[in-house]
C-alpha positions as CSV (number, residue, x, y, z in Angstrom):
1,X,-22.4,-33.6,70.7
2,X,-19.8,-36.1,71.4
3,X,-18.2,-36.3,74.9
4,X,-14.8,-34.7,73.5
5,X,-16.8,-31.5,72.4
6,X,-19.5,-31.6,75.6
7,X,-16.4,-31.7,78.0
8,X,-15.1,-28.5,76.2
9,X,-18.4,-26.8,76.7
10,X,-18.7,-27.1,80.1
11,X,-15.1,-26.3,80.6
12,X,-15.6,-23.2,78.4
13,X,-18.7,-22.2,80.9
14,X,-17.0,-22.5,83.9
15,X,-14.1,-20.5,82.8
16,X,-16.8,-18.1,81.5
17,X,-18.5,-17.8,84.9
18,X,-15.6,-18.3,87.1
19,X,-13.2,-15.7,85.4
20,X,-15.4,-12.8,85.2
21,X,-17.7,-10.8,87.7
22,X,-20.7,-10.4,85.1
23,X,-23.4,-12.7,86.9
24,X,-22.5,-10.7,90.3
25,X,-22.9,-7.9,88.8
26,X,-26.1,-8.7,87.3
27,X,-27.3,-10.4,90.8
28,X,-26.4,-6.8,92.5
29,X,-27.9,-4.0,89.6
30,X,-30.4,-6.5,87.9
31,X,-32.2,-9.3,90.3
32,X,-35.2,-9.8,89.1
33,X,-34.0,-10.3,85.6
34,X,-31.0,-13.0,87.2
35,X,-34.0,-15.1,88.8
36,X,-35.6,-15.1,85.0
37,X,-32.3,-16.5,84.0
38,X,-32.2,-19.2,86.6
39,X,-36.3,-20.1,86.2
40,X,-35.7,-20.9,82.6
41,X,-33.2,-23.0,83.8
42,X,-35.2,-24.7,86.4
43,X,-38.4,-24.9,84.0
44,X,-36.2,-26.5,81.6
45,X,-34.4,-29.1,83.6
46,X,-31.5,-28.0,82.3
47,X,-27.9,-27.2,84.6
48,X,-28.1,-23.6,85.6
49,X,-24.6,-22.2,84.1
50,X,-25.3,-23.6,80.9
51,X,-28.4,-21.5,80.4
52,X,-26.3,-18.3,82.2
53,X,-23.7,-19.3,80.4
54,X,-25.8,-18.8,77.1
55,X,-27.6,-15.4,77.9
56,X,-23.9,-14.3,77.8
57,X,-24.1,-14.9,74.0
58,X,-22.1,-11.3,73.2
59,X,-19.8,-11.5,76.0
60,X,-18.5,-15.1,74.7
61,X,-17.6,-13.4,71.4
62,X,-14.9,-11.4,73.3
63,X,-14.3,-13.7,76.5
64,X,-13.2,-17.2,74.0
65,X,-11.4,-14.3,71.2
66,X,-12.8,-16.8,68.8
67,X,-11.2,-17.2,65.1
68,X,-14.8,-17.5,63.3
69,X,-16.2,-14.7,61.4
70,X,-18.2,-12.6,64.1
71,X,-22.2,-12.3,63.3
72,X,-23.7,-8.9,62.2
73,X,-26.7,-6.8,62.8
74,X,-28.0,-4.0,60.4
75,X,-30.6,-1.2,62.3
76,X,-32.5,1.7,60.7
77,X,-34.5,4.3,62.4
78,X,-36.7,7.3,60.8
79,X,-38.4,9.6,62.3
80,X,-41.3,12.0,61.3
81,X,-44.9,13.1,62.0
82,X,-47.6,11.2,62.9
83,X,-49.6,9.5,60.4
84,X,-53.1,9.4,60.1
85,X,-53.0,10.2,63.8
86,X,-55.5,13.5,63.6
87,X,-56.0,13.8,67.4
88,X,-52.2,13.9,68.0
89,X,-51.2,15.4,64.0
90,X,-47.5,16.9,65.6
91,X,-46.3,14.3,67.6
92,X,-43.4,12.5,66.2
93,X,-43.6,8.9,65.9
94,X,-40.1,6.9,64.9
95,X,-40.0,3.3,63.4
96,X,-37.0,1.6,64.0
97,X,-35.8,-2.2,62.7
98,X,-33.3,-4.8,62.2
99,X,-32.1,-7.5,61.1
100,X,-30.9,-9.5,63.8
101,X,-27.9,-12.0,62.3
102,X,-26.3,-14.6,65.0
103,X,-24.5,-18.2,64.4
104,X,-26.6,-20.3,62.1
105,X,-26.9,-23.1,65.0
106,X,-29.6,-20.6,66.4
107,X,-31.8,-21.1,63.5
108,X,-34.8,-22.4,64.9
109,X,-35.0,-21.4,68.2
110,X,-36.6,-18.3,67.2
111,X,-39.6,-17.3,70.2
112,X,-41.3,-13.9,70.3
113,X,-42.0,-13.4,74.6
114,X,-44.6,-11.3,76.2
115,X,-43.3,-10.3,79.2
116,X,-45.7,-8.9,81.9
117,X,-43.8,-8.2,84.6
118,X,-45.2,-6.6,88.3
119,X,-43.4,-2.8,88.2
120,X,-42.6,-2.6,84.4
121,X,-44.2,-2.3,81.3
122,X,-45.4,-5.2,79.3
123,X,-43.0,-6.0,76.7
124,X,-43.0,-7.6,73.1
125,X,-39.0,-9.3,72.8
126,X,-37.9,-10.7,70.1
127,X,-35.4,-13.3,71.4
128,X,-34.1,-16.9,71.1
129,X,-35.5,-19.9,73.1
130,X,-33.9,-20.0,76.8
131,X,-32.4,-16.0,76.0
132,X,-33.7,-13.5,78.0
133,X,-34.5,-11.2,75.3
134,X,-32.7,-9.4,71.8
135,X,-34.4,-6.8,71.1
136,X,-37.9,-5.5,71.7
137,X,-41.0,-2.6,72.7
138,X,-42.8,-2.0,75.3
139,X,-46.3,-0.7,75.9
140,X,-45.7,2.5,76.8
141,X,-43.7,3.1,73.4
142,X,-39.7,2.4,74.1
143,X,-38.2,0.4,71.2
144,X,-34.6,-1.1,70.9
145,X,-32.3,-2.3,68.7
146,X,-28.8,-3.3,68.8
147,X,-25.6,-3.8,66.8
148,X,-22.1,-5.8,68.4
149,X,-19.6,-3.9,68.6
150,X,-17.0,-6.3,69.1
151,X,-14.3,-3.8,68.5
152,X,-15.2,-1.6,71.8
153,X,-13.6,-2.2,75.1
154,X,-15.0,-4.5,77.2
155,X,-15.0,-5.2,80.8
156,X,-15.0,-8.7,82.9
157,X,-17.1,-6.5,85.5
158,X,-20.3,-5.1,83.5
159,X,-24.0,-5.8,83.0
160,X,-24.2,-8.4,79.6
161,X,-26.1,-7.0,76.8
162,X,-29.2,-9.1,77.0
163,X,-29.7,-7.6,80.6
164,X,-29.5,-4.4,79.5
165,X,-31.6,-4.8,76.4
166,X,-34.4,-6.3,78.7
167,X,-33.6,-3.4,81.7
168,X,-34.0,-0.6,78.9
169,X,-37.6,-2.3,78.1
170,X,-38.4,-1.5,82.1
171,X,-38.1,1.9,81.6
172,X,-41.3,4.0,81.0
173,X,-40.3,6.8,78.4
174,X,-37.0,6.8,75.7
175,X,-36.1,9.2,78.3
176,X,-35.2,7.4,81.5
177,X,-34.4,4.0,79.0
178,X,-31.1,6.1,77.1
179,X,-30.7,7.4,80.6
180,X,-30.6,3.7,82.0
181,X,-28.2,2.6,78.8
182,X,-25.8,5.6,80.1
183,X,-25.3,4.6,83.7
184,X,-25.0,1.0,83.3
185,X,-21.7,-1.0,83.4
186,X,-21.0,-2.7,80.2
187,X,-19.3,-5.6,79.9
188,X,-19.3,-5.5,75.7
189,X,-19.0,-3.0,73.1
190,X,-22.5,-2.9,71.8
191,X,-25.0,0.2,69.7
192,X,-28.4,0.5,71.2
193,X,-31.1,2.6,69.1
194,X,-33.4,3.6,71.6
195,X,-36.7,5.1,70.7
196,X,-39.7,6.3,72.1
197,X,-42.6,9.0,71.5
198,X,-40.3,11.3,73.6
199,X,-37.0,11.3,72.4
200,X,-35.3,8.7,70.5
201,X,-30.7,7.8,70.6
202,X,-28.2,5.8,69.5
203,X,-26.0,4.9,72.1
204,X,-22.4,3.0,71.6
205,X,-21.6,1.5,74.8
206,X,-18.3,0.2,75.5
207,X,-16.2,-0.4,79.2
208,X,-14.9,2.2,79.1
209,X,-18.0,5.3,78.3
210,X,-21.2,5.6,76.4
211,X,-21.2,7.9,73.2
212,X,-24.4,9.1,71.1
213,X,-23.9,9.1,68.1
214,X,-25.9,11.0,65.3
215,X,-26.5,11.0,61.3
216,X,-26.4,13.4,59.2
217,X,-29.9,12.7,57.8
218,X,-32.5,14.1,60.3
219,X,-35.1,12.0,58.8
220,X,-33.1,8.8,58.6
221,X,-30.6,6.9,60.8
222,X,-28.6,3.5,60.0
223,X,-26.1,1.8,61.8
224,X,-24.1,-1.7,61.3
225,X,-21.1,-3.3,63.0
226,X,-18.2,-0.9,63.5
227,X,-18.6,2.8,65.9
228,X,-19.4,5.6,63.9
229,X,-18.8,7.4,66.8
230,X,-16.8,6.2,70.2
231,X,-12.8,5.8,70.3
232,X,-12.9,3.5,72.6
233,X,-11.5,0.9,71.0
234,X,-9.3,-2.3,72.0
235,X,-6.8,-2.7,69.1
236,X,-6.3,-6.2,69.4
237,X,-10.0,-6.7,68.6
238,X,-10.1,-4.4,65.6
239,X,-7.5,-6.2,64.0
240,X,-9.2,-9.7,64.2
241,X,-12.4,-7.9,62.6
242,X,-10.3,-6.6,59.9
243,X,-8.9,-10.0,59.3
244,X,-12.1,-12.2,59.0
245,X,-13.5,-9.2,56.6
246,X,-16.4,-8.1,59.0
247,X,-15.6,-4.4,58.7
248,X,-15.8,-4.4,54.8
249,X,-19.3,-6.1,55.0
250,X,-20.4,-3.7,58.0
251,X,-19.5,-0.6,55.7
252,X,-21.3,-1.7,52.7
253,X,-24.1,-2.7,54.2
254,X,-24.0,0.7,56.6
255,X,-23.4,2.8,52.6
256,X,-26.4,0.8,51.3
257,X,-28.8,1.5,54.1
258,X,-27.7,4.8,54.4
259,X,-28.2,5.4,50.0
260,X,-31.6,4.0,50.4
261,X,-32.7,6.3,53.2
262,X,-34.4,8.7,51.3
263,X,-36.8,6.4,50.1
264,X,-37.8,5.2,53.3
265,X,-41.8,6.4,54.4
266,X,-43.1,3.5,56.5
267,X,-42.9,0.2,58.1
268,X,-43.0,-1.6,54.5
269,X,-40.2,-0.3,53.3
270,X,-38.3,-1.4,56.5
271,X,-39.5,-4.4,55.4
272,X,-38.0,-4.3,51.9
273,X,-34.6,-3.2,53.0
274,X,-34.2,-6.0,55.8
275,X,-35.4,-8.8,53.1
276,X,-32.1,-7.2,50.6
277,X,-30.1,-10.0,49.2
278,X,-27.8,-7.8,46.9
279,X,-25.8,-6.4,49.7
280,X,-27.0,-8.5,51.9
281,X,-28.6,-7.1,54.1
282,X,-30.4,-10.3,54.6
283,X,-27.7,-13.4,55.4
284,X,-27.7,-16.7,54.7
285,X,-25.0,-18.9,55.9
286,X,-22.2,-19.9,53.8
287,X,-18.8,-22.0,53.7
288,X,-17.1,-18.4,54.9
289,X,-19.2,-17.1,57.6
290,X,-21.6,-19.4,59.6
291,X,-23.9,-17.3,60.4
292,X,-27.4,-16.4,59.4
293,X,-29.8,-13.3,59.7
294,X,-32.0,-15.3,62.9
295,X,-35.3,-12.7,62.5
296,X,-36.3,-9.3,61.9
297,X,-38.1,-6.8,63.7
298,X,-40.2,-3.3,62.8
299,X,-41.8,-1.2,65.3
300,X,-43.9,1.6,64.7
301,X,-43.2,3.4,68.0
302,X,-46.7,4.7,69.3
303,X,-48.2,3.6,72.5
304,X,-48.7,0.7,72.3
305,X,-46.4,0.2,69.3
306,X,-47.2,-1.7,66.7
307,X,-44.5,-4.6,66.3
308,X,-44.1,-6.7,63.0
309,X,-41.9,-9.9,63.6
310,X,-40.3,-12.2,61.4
311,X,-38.9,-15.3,62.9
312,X,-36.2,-16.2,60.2
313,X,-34.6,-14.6,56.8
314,X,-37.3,-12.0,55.8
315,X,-36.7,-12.8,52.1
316,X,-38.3,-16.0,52.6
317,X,-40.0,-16.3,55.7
318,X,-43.8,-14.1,56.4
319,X,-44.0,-11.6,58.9
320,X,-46.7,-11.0,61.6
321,X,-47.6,-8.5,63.9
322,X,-47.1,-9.5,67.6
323,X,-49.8,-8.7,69.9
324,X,-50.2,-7.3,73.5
325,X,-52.4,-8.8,76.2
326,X,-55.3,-6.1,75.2
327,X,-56.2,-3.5,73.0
């Protein structure tokens, strides 16, 4: 980074910070997970707006109205009864997944954490070195994943979507977590898939209200990057998005998960349509968008759920299953 570009940077973060009330308003609703923010800083020797600066990574995509073709994230849920689970045969046990796509300069900072924190459940996060968290499980059997919505309202004032994502992973049933996801301020449009042995949701969040939205597959739910639901929607915004294309690769890729839904049983064929190249599903960057699918995750959501990880493109890279501290 040349001086020219560093200076921008930091003058970028300070406008960041200084021109919107989204670290107060983390401070007030979310402390505990603001002093994580600002220990990674201090364990990293490294200036404490930058690394606040960069668990804002949604909000930037609305705060600079940047040019570049925004990142996208494809999700798929099913639902069904419990396999080979004879003592509990009725219970319904969702998997959920995603691709997680971000700018291709993340590549490499990929980090699964296990968070054990003293009134919470331990958690399983998929996330990026020095970012609180991405998506994740906990122990007790809530799972999330997330699309941007970049087209949804958004609000100088809210809680940043990798404080929510980490305060859902707090919560203690699918229950209380879509209830948390529902009263929270939210500073960016953003879809959270919630799951859990009780109940399981998608949510699109925006400034302005939450709406749950639902497929018309009861076995099967997908969702990309535009609402299938909400109205909420800041016009300026949309047309950008139309502009750069990213609505035309968030419907095919919505049409193609939502095709292949039928054929979906279990955690390895999760696996398969993350790992899709024909659509893709699975991204690799390119001259047009610089961006990159960053990792994947699948969660069989019992308690504890079983979480499979890969940390990169999952047509190239193994996965692995993630562990908690005991059995």
């Amino acid at each position: 980074m040349n001086a020219r570009t560093e200076g921008a940077a930091e003058e970028f973060i300070r406008s960041l910070l200084a021109d919107t009330a989204i670290i107060a308003t983390t401070r007030s609703l979310e402390p505990d997970l603001f002093d994580e923010i600002r220990g990674i800083a201090e364990g990293a020797g490294l200036p404490e707006a930058k690394v606040i600066a960069f668990n804002l990574m949604d909000e930037q995509w609305w705060f600079r109205a940047a040019s570049d073709p925004a990142p996208g994230c494809s999700v798929l849920a099913l639902s069904g009864p419990a396999r080979d689970r004879a003592s509990d045969p009725l219970r319904q046990y969702p998997i959920v997944g995603q691709n997680m796509d971000l700018p291709a300069f993340m590549l490499g900072s990929q980090v699964m954490l296990r968070v054990i924190p003293d009134d919470a459940p331990e958690a399983l996060v998929l996330t990026s070195a020095g970012l609180i968290g991405l998506t994740g499980a906990n122990r007790v059997g809530v799972a999330v994943c997330v699309n941007a919505l970049l087209m949804l309202t958004h609000s100088r004032t809210g809680l940043p979507v990798a404080v929510i994502v980490r305060g859902i992973l707090k919560q203690r049933s699918a229950r209380d977590a879509i209830a948390y996801a529902s009263g929270m301020p939210h500073a960016s449009g953003q879809q959270y898939l919630i799951a859990g042995w009780d109940e399981s949701a998608g949510l699109e969040c925006s400034a302005s209200d939450v709406v749950r939205w639902t497929s018309s597959d009861d076995h099967f739910m997908a969702h990309t990057n535009h609402p299938l639901a909400s109205t909420s929607i800041d016009q300026n915004a949309l047309h950008a998005l139309r502009q750069q294309g990213a609505l035309t690769s968030s419907t095919a890729r919505l049409e193609f998960l939502s095709r292949e839904g039928s054929n979906v049983t279990g955690l390895t064929d999760v696996k398969r349509l993350l790992a899709d190249r024909t659509v893709p599903i699975c991204v690799s960057p390119s001259s047009l968008k610089a961006s990159a699918t960053f990792g994947s995750i699948a969660i069989d959501v019992t308690a504890p759920p079983r979480v499979e990880v890969c940390l990169g493109r999952p047509d190239t890279v193994p996965w692995s299953e993630a562990t908690w501290t005991r059995p």
